[in-house]
C-alpha positions in Angstrom: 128.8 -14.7 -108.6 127.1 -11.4 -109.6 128.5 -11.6 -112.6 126.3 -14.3 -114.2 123.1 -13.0 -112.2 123.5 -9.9 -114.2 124.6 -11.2 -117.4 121.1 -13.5 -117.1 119.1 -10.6 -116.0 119.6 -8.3 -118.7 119.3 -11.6 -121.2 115.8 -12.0 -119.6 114.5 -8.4 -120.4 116.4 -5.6 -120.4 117.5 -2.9 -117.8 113.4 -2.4 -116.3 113.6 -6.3 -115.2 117.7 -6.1 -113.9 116.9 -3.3 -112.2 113.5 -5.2 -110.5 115.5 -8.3 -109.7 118.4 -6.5 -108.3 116.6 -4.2 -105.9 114.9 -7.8 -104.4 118.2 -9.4 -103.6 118.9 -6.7 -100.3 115.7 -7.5 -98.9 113.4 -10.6 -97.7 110.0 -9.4 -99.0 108.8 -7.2 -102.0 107.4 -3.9 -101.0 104.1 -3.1 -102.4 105.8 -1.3 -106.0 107.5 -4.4 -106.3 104.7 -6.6 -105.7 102.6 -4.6 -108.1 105.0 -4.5 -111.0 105.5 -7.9 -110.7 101.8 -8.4 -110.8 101.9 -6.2 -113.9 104.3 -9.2 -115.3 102.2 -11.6 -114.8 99.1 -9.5 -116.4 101.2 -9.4 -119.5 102.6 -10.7 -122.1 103.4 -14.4 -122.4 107.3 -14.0 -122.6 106.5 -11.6 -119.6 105.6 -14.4 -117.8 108.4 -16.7 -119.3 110.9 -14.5 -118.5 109.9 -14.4 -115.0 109.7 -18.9 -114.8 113.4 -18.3 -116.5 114.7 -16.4 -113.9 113.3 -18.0 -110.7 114.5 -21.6 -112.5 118.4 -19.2 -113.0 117.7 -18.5 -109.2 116.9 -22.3 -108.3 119.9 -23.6 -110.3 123.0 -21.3 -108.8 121.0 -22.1 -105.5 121.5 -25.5 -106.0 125.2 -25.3 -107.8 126.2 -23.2 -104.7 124.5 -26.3 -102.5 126.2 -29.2 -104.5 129.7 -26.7 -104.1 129.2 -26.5 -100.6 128.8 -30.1 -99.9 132.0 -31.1 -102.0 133.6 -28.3 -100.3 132.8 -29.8 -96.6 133.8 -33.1 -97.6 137.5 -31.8 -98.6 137.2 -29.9 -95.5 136.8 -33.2 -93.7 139.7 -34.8 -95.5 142.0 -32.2 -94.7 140.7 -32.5 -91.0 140.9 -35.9 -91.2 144.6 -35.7 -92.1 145.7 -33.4 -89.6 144.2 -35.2 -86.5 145.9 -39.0 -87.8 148.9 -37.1 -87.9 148.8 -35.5 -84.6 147.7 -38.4 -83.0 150.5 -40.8 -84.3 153.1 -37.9 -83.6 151.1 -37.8 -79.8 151.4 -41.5 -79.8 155.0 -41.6 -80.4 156.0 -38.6 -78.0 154.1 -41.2 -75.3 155.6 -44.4 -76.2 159.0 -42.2 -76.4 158.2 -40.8 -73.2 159.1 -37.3 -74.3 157.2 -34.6 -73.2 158.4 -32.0 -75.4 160.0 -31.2 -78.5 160.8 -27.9 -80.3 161.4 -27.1 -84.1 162.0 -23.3 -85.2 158.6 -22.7 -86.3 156.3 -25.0 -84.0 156.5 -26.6 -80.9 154.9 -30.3 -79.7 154.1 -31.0 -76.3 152.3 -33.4 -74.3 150.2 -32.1 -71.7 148.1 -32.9 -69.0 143.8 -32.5 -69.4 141.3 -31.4 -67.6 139.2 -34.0 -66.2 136.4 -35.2 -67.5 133.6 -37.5 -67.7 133.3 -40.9 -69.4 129.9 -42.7 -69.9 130.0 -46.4 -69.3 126.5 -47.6 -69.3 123.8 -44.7 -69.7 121.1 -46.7 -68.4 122.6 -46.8 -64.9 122.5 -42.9 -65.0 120.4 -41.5 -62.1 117.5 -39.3 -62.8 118.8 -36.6 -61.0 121.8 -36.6 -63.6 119.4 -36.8 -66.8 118.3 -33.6 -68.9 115.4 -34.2 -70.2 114.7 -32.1 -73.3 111.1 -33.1 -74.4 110.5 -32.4 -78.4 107.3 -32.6 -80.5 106.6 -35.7 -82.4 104.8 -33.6 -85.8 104.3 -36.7 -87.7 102.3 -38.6 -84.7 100.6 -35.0 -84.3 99.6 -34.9 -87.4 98.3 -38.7 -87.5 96.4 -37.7 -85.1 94.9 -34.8 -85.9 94.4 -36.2 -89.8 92.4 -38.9 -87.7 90.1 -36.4 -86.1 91.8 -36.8 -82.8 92.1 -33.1 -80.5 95.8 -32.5 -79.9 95.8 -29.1 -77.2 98.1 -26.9 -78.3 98.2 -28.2 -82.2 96.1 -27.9 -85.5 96.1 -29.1 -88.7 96.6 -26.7 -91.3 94.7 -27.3 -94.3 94.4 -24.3 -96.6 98.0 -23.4 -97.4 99.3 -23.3 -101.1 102.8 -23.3 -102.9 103.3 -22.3 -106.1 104.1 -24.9 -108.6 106.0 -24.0 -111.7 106.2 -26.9 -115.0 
């Protein structure tokens, strides 16, 4: 994956911007030097400025490539899982209609064994409170409603004065 990442970086300005770039990727935040060159980027020229939209849209795409890859990824993962617990539960299935508790092949062995117990819900709502955890959460949008609405919510405000940058 560096590969490309450099390959864009010097085709976006030369060894001054790879070496910028690079130095950001092993840490969170830009230190001052590295927020005032890139301020010095965006005083500049206009393919200064290009050059730096370029590269965060470069940054945005492998993002979302390594995103879309992870997704197909899980979903093989799941078919792969998928596979392996249909086949151990038809070869359980068989070992109990079979009534065989154990058989051995040179590499693997299949047995039937014996779990812990456990607990099966039949009907929640018949669940004393004693037995409930109750695990109160937040409702933001409703908070917000609320707040948009003039309403005083302790413990919450509305936070009007942020800003994202946009870039077209």
């Amino acid at each position: 994956m560096a590969a490309p990442a450099t390959t864009t970086l010097q085709t976006l300005g030369g060894n001054l911007f790879e070496e910028f770039f690079r130095s950001i990727v092993e840490q969170e935040n830009f230190d001052d030097s590295q927020k005032a060159t890139l301020g010095e980027y965006l005083k500049g020229a206009i393919e200064k400025r290009d050059r730096l939209g370029e590269f965060i849209a470069r940054m945005e795409a492998e993002a979302s490539a390594i995103r879309n890859e992870e997704k197909r990824l899980a979903e093989r993962r799941q078919g792969f899982e998928k596979i392996a617990k249909s086949m151990r539960d038809s070869i359980h299935q068989q070992m109990l209609e079979w009534s065989i508790k154990k058989v051995e092949g040179n590499l693997f062995t299949f047995a039937v064994q014996k779990n812990p117990d456990s607990v099966e819900c039949v009907d929640e709502s018949l669940t004393p409170g004693e037995y409930i955890d109750y695990k109160p959460q937040s409702d933001r949008v409703k908070i917000k409603t609320a707040l948009q609405a003039g309403e005083e919510v302790p413990g919450w405000r509305l936070v009007t004065d942020k800003t994202s940058l946009r870039i077209k």
